[in-house]
C-alpha positions in Angstrom: 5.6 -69.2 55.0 7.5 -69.7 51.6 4.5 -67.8 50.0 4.8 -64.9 52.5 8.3 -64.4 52.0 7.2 -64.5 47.9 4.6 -61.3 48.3 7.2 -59.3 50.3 10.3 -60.0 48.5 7.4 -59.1 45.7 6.2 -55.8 47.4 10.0 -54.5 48.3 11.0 -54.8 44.0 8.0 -53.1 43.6 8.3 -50.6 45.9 12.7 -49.8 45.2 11.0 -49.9 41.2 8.2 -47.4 42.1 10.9 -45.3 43.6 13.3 -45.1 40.7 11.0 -44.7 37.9 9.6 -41.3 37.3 5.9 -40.5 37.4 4.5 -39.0 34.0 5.2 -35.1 33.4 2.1 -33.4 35.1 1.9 -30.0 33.9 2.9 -27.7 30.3 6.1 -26.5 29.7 6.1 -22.9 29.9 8.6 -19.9 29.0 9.7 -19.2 32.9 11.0 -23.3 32.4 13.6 -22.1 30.1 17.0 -22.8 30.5 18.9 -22.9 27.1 18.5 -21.3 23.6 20.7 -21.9 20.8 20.6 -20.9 17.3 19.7 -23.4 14.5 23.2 -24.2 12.9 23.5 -28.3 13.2 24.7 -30.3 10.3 20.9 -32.1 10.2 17.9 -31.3 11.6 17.8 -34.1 14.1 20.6 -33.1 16.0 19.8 -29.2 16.0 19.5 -28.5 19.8 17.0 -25.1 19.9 16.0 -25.0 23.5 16.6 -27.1 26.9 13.8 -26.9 29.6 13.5 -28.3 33.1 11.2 -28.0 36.1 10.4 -30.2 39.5 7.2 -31.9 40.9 7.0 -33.3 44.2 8.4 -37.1 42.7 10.6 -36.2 39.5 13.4 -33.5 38.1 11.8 -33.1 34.4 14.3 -31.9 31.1 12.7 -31.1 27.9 14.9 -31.2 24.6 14.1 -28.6 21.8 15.1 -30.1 18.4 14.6 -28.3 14.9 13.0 -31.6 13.5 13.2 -35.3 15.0 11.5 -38.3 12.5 11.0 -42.0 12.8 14.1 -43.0 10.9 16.3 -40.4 11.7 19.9 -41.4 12.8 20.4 -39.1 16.0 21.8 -39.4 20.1 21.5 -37.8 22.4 24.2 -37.9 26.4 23.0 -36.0 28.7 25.4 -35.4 31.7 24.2 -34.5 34.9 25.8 -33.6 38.0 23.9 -33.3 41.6 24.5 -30.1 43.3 24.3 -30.9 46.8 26.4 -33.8 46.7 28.6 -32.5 44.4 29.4 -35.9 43.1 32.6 -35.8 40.9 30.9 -38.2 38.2 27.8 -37.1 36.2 25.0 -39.0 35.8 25.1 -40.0 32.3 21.8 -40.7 30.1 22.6 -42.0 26.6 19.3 -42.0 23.8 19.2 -43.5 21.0 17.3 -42.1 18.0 15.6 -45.7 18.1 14.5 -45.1 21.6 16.8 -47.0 23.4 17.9 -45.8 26.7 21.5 -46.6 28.7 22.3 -44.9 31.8 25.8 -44.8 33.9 25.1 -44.3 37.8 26.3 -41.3 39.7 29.5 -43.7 41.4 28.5 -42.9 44.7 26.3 -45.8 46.1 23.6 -44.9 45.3 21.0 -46.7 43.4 20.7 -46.6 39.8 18.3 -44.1 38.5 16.1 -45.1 35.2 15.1 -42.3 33.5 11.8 -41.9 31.8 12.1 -40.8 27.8 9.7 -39.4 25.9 10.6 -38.9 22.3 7.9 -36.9 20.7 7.9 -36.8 16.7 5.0 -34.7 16.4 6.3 -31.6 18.6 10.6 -32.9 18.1 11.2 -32.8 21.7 12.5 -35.4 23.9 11.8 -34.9 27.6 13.0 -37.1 30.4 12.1 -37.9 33.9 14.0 -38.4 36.8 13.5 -39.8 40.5 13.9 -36.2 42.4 14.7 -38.1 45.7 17.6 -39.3 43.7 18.6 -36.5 42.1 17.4 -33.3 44.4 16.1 -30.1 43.3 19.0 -28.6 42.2 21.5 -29.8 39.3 23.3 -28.6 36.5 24.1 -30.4 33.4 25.2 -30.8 29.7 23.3 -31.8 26.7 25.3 -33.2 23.5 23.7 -34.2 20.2 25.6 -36.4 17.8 25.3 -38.0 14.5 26.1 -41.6 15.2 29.6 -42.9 14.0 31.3 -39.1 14.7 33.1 -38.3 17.9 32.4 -34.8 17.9 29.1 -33.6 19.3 26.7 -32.7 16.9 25.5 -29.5 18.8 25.7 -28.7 22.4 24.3 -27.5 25.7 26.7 -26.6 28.6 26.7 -25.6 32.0 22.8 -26.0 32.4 21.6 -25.3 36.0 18.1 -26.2 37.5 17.9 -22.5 38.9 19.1 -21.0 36.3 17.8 -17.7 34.5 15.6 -17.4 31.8 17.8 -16.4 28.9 17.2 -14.0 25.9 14.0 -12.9 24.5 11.1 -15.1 23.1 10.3 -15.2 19.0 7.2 -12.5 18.3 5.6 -14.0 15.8 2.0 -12.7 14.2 -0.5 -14.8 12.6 -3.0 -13.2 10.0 -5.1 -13.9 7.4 -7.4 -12.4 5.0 -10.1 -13.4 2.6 -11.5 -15.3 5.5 -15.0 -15.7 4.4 -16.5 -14.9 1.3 -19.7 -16.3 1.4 -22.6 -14.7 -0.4 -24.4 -18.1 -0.8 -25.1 -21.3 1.1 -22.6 -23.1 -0.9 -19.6 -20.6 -1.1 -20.3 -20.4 2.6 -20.3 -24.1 3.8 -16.9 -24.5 1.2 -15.1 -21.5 2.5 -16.3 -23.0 6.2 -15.4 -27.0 5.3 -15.3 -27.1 2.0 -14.0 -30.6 0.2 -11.7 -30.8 -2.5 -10.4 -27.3 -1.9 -7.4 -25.0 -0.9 -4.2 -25.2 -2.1 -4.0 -28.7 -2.4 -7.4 -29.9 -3.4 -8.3 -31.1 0.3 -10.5 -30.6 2.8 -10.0 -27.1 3.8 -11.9 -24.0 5.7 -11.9 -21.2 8.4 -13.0 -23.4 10.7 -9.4 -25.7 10.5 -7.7 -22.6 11.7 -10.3 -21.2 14.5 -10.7 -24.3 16.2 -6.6 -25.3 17.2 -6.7 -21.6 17.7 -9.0 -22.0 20.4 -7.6 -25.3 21.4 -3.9 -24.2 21.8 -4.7 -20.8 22.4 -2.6 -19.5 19.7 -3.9 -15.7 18.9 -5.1 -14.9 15.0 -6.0 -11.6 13.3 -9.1 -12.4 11.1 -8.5 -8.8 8.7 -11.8 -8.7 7.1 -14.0 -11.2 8.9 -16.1 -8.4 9.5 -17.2 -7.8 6.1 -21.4 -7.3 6.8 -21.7 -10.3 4.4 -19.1 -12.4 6.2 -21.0 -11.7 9.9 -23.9 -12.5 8.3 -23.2 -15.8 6.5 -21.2 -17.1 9.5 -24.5 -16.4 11.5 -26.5 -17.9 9.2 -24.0 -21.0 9.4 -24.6 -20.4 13.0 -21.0 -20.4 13.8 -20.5 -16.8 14.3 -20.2 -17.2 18.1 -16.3 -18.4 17.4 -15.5 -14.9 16.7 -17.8 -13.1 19.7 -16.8 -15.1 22.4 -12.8 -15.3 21.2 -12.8 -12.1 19.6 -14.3 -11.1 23.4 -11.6 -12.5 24.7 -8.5 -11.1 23.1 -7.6 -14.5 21.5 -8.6 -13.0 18.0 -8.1 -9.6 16.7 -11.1 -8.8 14.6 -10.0 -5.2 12.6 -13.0 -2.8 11.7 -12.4 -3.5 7.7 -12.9 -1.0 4.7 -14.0 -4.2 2.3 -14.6 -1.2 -0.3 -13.6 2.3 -1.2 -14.4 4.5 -0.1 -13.2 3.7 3.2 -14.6 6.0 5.4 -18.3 4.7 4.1 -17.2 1.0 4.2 -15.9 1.3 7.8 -18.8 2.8 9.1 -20.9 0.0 7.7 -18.8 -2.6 8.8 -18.9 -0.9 12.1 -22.7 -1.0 12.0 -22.9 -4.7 10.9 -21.0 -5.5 13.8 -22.6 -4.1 16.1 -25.8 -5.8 15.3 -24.0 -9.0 15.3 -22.7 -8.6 19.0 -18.9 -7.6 18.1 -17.5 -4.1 19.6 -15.7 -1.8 17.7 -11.6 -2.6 17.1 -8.5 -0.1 17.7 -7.3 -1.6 14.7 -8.6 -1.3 10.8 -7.5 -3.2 7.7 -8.6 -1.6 4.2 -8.8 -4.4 1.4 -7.1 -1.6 -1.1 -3.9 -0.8 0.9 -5.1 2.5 1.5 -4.5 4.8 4.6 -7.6 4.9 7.1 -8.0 7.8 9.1 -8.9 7.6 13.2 -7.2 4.4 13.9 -4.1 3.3 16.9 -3.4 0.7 14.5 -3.8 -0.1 10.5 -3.2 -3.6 8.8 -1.1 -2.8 5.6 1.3 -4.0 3.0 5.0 -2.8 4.0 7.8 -2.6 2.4 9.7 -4.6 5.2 7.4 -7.1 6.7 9.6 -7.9 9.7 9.1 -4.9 11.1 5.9 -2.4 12.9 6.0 1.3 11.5 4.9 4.7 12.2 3.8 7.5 11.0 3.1 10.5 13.3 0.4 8.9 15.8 -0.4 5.9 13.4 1.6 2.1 13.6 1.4 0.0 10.5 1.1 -3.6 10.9 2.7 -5.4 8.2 1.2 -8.0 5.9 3.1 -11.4 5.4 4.8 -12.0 2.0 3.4 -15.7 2.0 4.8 -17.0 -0.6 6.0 -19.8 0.5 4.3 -23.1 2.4 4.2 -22.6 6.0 2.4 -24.8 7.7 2.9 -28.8 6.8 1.3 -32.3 8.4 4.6 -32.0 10.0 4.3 -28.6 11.7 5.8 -25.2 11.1 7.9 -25.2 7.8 11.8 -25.9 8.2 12.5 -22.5 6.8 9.8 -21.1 9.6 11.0 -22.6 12.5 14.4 -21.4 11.6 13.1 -18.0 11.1 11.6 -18.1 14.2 14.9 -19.3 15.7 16.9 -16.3 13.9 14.4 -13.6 15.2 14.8 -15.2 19.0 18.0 -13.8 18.7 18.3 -11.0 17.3 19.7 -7.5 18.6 17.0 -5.8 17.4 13.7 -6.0 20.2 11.2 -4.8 17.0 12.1 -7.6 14.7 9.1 -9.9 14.4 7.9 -12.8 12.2 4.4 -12.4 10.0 2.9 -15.7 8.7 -0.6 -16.1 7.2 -1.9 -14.7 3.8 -5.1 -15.2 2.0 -6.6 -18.1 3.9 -8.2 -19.8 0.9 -4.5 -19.8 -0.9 -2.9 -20.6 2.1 -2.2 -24.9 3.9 -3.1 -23.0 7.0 -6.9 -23.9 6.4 -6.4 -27.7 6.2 -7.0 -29.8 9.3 -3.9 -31.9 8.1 -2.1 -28.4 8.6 -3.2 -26.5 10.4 -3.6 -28.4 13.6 0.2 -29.7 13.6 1.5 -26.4 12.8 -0.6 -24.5 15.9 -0.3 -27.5 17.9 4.1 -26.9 17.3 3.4 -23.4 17.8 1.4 -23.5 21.2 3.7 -26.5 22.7 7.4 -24.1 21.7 7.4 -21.5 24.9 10.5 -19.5 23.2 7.4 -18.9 20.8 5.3 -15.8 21.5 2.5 -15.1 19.6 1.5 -11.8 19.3 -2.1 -10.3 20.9 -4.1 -7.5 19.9 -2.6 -5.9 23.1 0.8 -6.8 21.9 0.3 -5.0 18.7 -0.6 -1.7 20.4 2.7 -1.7 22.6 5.2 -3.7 20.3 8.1 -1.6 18.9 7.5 0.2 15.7 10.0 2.3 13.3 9.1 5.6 13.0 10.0 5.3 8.9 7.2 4.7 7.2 5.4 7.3 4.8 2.1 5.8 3.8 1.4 6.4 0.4 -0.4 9.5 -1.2 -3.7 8.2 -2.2 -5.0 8.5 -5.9 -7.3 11.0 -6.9 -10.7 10.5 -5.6 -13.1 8.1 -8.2 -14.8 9.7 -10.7 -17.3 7.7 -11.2 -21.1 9.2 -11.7 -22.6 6.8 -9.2 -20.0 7.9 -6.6 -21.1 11.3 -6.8 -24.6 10.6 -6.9 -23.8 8.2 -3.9 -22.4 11.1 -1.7 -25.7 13.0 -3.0 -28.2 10.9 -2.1 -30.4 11.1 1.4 -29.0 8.8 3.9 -31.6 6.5 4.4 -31.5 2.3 4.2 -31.9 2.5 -0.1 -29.1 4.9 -0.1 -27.4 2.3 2.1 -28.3 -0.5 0.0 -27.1 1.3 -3.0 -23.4 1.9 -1.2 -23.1 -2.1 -0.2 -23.7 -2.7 -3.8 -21.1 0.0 -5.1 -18.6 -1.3 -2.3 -18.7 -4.6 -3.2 -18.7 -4.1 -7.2 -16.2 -2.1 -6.9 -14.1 -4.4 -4.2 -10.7 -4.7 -4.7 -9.4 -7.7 -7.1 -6.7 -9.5 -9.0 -9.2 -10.7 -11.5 -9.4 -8.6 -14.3 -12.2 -10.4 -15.9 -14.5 -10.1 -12.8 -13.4 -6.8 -12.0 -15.1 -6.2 -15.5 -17.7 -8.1 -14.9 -19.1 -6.4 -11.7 -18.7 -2.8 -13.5 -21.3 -4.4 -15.6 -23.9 -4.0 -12.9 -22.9 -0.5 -11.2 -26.2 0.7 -12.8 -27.9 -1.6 -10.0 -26.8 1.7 -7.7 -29.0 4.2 -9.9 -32.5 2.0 -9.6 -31.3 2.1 -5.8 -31.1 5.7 -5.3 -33.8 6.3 -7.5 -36.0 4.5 -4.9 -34.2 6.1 -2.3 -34.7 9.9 -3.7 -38.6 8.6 -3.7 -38.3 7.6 0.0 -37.8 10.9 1.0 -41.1 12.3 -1.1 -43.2 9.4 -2.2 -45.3 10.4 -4.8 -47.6 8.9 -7.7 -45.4 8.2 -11.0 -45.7 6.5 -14.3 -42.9 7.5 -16.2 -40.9 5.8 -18.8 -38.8 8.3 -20.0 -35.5 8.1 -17.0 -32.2 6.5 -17.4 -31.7 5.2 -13.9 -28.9 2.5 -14.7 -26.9 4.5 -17.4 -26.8 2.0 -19.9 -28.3 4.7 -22.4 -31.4 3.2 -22.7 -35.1 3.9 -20.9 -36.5 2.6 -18.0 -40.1 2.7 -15.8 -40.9 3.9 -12.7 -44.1 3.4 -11.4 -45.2 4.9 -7.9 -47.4 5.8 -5.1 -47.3 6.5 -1.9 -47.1 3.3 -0.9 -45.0 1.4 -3.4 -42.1 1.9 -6.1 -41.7 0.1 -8.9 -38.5 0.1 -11.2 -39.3 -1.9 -14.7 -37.3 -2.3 -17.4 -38.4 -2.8 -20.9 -35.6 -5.1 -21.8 -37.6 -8.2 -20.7 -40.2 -6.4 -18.9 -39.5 -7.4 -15.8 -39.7 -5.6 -12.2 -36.2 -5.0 -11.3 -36.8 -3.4 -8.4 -40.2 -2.9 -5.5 -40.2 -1.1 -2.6 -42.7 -0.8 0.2 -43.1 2.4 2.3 -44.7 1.6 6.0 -44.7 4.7 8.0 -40.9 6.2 8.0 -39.6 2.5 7.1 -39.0 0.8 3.7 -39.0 -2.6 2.6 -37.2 -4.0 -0.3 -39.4 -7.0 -1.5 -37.6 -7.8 -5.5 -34.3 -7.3 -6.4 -32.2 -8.0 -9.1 -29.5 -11.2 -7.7 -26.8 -8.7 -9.0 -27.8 -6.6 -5.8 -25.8 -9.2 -4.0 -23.2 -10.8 -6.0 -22.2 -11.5 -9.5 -19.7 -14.2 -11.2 -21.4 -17.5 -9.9 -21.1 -18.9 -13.4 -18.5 -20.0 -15.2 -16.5 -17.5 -16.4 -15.9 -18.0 -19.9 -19.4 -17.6 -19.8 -19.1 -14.1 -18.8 -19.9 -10.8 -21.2 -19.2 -7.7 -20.1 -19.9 -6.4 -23.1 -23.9 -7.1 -22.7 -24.5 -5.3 -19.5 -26.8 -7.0 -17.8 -26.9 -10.2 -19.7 -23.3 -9.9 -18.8 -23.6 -13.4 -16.1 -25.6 -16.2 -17.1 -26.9 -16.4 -13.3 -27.9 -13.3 -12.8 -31.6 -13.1 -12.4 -32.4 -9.1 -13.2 -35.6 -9.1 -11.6 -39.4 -10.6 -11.2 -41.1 -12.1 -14.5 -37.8 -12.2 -16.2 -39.2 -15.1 -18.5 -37.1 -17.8 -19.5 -37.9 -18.1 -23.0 -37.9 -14.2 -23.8 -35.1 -12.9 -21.4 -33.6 -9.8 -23.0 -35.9 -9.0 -25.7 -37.5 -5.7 -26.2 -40.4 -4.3 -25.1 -42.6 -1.4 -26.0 -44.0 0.1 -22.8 -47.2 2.2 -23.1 -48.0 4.4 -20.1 -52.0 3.8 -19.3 -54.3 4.8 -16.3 -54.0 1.3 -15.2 -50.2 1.3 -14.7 -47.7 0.2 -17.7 -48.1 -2.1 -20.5 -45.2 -3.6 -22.3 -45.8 -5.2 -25.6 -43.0 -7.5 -27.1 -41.9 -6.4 -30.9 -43.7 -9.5 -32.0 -47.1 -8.7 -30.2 -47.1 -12.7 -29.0 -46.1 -11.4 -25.3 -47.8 -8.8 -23.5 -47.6 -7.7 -19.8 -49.4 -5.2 -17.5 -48.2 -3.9 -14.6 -50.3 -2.4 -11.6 -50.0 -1.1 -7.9 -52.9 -2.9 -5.9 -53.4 -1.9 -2.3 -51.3 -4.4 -1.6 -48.7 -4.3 -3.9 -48.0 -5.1 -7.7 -49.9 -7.7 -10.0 -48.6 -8.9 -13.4 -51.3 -10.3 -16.3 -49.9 -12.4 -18.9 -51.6 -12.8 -22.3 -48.9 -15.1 -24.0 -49.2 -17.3 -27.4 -48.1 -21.0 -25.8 -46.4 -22.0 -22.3 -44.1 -20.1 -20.6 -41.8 -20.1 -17.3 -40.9 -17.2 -15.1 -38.9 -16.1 -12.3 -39.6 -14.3 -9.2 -36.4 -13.1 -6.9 -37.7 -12.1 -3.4 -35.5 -10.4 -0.7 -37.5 -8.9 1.6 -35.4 -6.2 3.7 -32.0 -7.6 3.0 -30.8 -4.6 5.2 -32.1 -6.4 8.3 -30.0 -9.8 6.8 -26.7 -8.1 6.8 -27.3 -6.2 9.9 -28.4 -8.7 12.6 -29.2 -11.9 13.1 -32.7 -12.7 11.3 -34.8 -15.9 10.7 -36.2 -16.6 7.0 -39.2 -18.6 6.4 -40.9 -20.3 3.6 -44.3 -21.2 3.4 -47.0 -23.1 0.5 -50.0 -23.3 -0.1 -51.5 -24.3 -3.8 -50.8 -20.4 -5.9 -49.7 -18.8 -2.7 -46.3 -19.1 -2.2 -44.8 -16.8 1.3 -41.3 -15.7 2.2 -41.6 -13.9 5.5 -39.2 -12.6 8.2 -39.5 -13.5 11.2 -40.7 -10.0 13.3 -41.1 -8.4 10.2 -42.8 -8.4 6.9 -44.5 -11.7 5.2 -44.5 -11.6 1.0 -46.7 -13.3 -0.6 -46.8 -14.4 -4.6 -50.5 -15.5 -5.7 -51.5 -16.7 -9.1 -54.1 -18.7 -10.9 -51.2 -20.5 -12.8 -49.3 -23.0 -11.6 -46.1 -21.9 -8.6 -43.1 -23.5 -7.5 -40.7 -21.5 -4.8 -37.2 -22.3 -2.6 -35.8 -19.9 -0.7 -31.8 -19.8 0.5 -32.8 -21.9 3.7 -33.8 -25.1 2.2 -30.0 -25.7 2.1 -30.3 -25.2 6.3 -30.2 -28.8 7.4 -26.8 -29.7 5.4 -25.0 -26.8 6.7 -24.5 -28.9 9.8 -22.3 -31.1 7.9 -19.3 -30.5 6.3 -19.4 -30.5 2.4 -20.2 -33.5 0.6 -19.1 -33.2 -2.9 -21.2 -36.5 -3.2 -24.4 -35.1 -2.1 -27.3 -33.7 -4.0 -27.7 -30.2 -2.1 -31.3 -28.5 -2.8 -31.5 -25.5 -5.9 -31.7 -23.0 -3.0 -28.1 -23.8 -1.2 -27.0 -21.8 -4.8 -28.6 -18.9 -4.0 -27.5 -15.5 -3.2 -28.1 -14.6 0.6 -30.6 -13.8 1.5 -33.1 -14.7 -1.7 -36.2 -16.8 -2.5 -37.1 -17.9 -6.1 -40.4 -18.3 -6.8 -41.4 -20.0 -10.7 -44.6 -19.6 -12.8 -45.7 -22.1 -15.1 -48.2 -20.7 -17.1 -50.1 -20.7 -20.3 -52.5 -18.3 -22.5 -53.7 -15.3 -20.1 -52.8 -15.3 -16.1 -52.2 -12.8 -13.2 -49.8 -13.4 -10.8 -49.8 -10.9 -7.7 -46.7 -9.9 -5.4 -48.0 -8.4 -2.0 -47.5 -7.8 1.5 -49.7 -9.5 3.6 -48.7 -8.5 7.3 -46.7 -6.9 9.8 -45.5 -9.9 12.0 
């Protein structure tokens, strides 16, 4: 009997327990939950009351507490008063927290029970929410909230006359997030460091895109990515296979993904971004951001350095977005940035509706691409309903000032490869030949590799020279042209099915083309075709044209041991021969049916290099599939659905291609980890190297259409 009586004295404290502790909060906070705003003016951060929430479930009455910034160690309380509407009791209940989390409460006076409230102090987002028993309370109530420094009688900052019911007050902080420099990537390596790259950023940690897309996508916090749609950024990110981020998000509204001019002039560089996107799944954008600052034409809405960057402007049909200044540090471990969150605080307020914060900047300058960052500061943002961040539909319908005059542009470039540019037969040389002018010419702070990139603008001649033969293909052996402008002679040698560019500076094949029908393949290149300045720079020569980079490789059987010496060509019925000053080197050049073949006769060993990029239009332009294959002296780079090229010789042949760096791009960067010659490689190239001696041939051909 005694132990009956035990179990259901046992089961009555539970259950009178059960009924006066709150259950756990069940669902977000949201903006239509707000009761309270207040501005940012407390003597310390801790007691700083920004916003006061509440909302009901079936078993509790829940209150959230906004404060600017609440830490372990802080010396904060915090009385909340609360009166019960329908009984209209005469004394509050009174909640009194502690910044060490204790918890007193003083009962309504009225018989009824005691109610314990459930606190929640939460450093991370500085709120402190607490849970009441409804049936003790009821569903409606007003109250007070008072924040004091402990030791003063007078209250810190308060929050009067709060009722359950009442309205949403004010307006909610617009706030923009943006970025630019998102991914430059034009090898494995730049792109698996500018993805999750080690010992980078700002601070020399772990940093990358992917810090900021993923608590994007987790908190659903919107992003502008301004020129993620740079053809070599799509294409990277698809080789990385993590281009789906910005199809299925960008899809969704959740990022705005501007059509970018990534070069001047714009109108070109659009349309190829516009192209590149395509391919890669991405529709075109109402919005356009031009890496020079310069107007664009035929756009709702332009990305753009202001002189106020609070504030959307106008001109006639056209709103500006502004840039953020970003120089300070934004986002922290902690969250948002004191002086952001009171920003953000300020432009709540304010009488003007078209006020606005801009955060971001260049992402790999910025903390907002470190894990360590970026996921607190999103995380803050998502979890602060008097927060709204601003969509891509936003944008188009926010306020703007009609006040702004963009700037009248410079006269148009004069440069001679510009106007042969705007010449030249559209076809996909001529195109090839613009990506290389746009990105040469790409805007930059760096003086030294802006210098160093005008190095290589005679890449665009050899380009258009193929591209002028394109359009009438015709037998040629001719060494008497100019086609990179460096005042000195180069080779073409032709026929209807092939073009050949050779130089006699090192006698190598800078360029080789294949015509199949009404299509052309590129199957050599020089690595400058795709980017320049992967050395160290104070290795870097302007001066010497195209010895200018260390790195650059200017073409096929560009030998080690006899790079930029001079050659005497002699035009023969063969093809060409070039004879080095010394007569200890000669080579012979010939079209086969096939393609080209090269025969050595060298005094004593020798190494040389063989770049192969077979159709590097198709790389930048949809998703593609490279592949490597060996045999003993055959060595194949093929893509998959199009053309296989092969290099044969009786010597002896070594080759890696960009994709032997594949299987550690699944992985973030190990700074410890010996990564394969090929993850250093331009996109999308394969090196192949000839060890030879005395006499050999070495043959570069295509051997089918897959």
């Amino acid at each position: 009997m005694r132990r009956f009586l035990f179990l259901l004295l046992t089961a009555l404290f539970l259950l009178v327990t059960v009924s006066c502790l709150p259950q756990p909060f069940t669902r977000p906070w949201v903006y239509a939950d707000l009761r309270w705003r207040g501005p940012a003016d407390a003597p310390t951060p801790a007691t700083d009351l920004l916003a006061v929430y509440t909302h009901s479930t079936a078993l509790t009455v829940d209150i959230r507490l906004d404060l600017l910034d609440i830490n372990p160690g802080d010396q904060y309380a915090i009385r909340l008063s609360l009166w019960d509407n329908n009984h209209f009791s005469k004394t509050p209940l009174v909640v009194d927290i502690s910044a060490n989390g204790a918890v007193q409460t003083t009962g309504f006076g009225d018989g009824r029970p005691v109610v314990w409230p459930r606190v929640i102090q939460d450093y991370e987002l500085d709120t402190v929410s607490i849970s009441l028993n409804r049936g003790l309370i009821g569903a409606e109530y007003h109250f007070d909230v008072s924040t004091y420094i402990p030791g003063s009688a007078a209250a810190a900052d308060q929050a009067l006359g709060i009722r359950s019911d009442g309205l949403t007050p004010g307006q909610r902080a617009p706030l923009l997030l943006e970025f630019w420099n998102t991914f430059p990537a034009d090898t494995p390596a730049q792109a698996l460091r500018r993805w999750d790259g080690a010992h980078t950023g700002p601070l020399g940690d772990r940093h990358g895109l992917v810090h900021v897309l993923q608590p994007a996508e987790i908190y659903h916090v919107p992003l502008a990515l301004l020129d993620v749609r740079n053809p070599a950024s799509l294409a990277a990110l698809s080789y990385l296979e993590e281009l789906w981020h910005v199809q299925i998000y960008g899809a969704r509204g959740l990022f705005i993904l501007p059509d970018v001019a990534y070069g001047e002039p714009a109108d070109v560089a659009v349309n190829i971004s516009r192209q590149s996107s395509a391919g890669f799944g991405i529709s075109d954008s109402p919005f356009v951001y031009a890496a020079s600052g310069e107007p664009v034409t035929g756009y709702p809405a332009q990305f753009v350095r202001l002189p106020d960057s609070s504030h959307l402007a106008k001109s006639g049909s056209t709103r500006f977005i502004p840039l953020p200044e970003a120089q300070a540090v934004e986002a922290t471990a902690d969250g948002p940035s004191l002086d952001v969150r009171r920003a953000l605080n300020a432009v709540a307020f304010s009488p003007d509706r078209s006020d606005l914060i801009v955060l971001g900047g260049s992402l790999p300058d910025s903390t907002w691409g470190d894990p360590d960052m970026s996921f607190p500061t999103l995380q803050w943002i998502a979890a602060h309903p008097w927060i709204q961040p601003l969509t891509g539909d936003d944008l188009l319908t926010f306020p703007a000032r009609d006040a702004y005059t963009p700037p009248v542009s410079p006269a148009a470039d004069s440069s001679p490869w510009l106007t042969q540019l705007r010449a030249a037969p559209w076809n996909s040389i001529t195109q090839s030949a613009w990506q290389v002018y746009l990105s040469l010419t790409a805007p930059t702070a760096d003086v030294n590799l802006k210098a160093l990139r005008a190095a290589y603008l005679g890449d665009v001649g050899e380009l258009l020279a193929a591209a002028r033969w394109m359009e009438s293909p015709a037998a040629q052996a001719n060494c008497s042209l100019d086609l990179d402008g460096d005042g000195r002679q180069e080779c073409i040698l032709s026929n209807r099915q092939f073009f050949a560019v050779l130089d006699p500076q090192g006698a190598t094949l800078t360029n080789l083309f294949m015509l199949d029908g009404r299509s052309v393949h590129q199957l050599v290149g020089a690595t400058s075709q795709f980017t320049v300045g992967l050395s160290d720079p104070s290795e870097w020569q302007p001066r010497l044209g195209k010895a200018a980079d260390p790195t650059v490789i200017p073409g096929a059987f560009f030998d080690e041991d006899s790079t930029w010496q001079a050659y005497t060509p002699t035009v023969t019925l063969q093809g060409i021969t070039f004879t080095r000053s010394d007569g200890r080197r000669i080579k012979t050049y010939q079209l086969t049916q096939g393609g080209i073949q090269v025969e050595y006769r060298a005094a004593g060993p020798l190494s040389t290099q063989i770049p192969l990029v077979v159709d590097p239009q198709t790389y930048y332009f949809q998703p593609v599939d490279y592949r490597p294959d060996f045999t003993p002296q055959v060595w194949t780079w093929s893509l998959l659905g199009g053309i296989s090229v092969q290099v044969r010789t009786d010597a002896t042949l070594t080759g890696q291609g960009f994709v032997s760096s594949y299987p550690f791009l699944q992985m973030p960067e190990d700074p410890n980890l010996d990564y394969p010659d090929g993850h250093y490689y331009p996109f999308p190239l394969a090196e192949v190297t000839i060890h030879g001696s005395g006499n050999f041939q070495a043959e570069i051909s295509v051997e089918s259409q897959k």
